[in-house]
N, C-alpha and C positions, 0 to 999 in steps of 0.2 A: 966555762960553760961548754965550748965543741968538746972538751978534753971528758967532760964525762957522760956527754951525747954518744960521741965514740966509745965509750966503757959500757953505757947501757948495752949500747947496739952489738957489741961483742959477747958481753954476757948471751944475750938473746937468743944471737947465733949458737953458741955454743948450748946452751939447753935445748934447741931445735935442734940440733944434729945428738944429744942427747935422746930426746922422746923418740927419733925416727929408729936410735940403735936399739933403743932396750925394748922387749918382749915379756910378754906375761902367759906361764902356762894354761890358764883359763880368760873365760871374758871377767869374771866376778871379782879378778886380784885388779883391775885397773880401777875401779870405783874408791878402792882404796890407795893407790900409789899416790904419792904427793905431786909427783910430775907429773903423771897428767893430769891429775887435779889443777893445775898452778897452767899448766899450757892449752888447757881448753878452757879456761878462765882469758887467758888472755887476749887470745886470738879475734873474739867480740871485738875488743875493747882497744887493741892495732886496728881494724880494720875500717870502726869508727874514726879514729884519729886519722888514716889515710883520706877517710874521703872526706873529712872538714878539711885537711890543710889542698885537697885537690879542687873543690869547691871554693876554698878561699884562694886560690890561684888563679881562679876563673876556668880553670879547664872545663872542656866540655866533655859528657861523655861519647865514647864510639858510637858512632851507627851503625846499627843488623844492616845487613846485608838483606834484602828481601830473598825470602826463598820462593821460588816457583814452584806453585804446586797440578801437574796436568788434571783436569779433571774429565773422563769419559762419560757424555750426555748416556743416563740411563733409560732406554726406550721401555716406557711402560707399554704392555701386551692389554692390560685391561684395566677398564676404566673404574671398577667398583670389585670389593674384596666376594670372596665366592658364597651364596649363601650359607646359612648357618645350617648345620647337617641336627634334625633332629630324630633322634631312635624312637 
């Protein structure tokens, strides 16, 4: 079983460094290439499986960092909008 966990996982590698090398002269020819057909297919469907075996391991996810944001008090000059201008 590790012996073709290993096999998978190098195939894998190896059609990722695949999709990163090859190029298509327009946008229209990749809708039909098979690889990236097969590797934007999959990519869902890794990232699913990472986060169940990461959730079944109890890990927790990271904490943000709070960001600070300065906010400058805006001094309103007047209390009500300027009457309506009628011609």
């Amino acid at each position: 079983m590790p012996a073709v966990a290993v096999l998978c996982l190098v195939l894998l590698a190896m059609l990722a460094v695949a999709q990163v090398a090859h190029l298509h002269p327009n946008q229209t020819d990749a809708d039909h290439c098979q690889l990236c057909i097969v590797m934007h297919t999959l990519v869902p469907a890794a990232i699913a499986a990472a986060v169940i075996v990461l959730v079944h391991m109890g890990a927790s996810a990271p904490q943000a960092e709070p960001v600070l944001i300065a906010h400058q008090r805006q001094i309103r000059l007047f209390i009500r909008p300027p009457p309506p201008v009628s011609w």
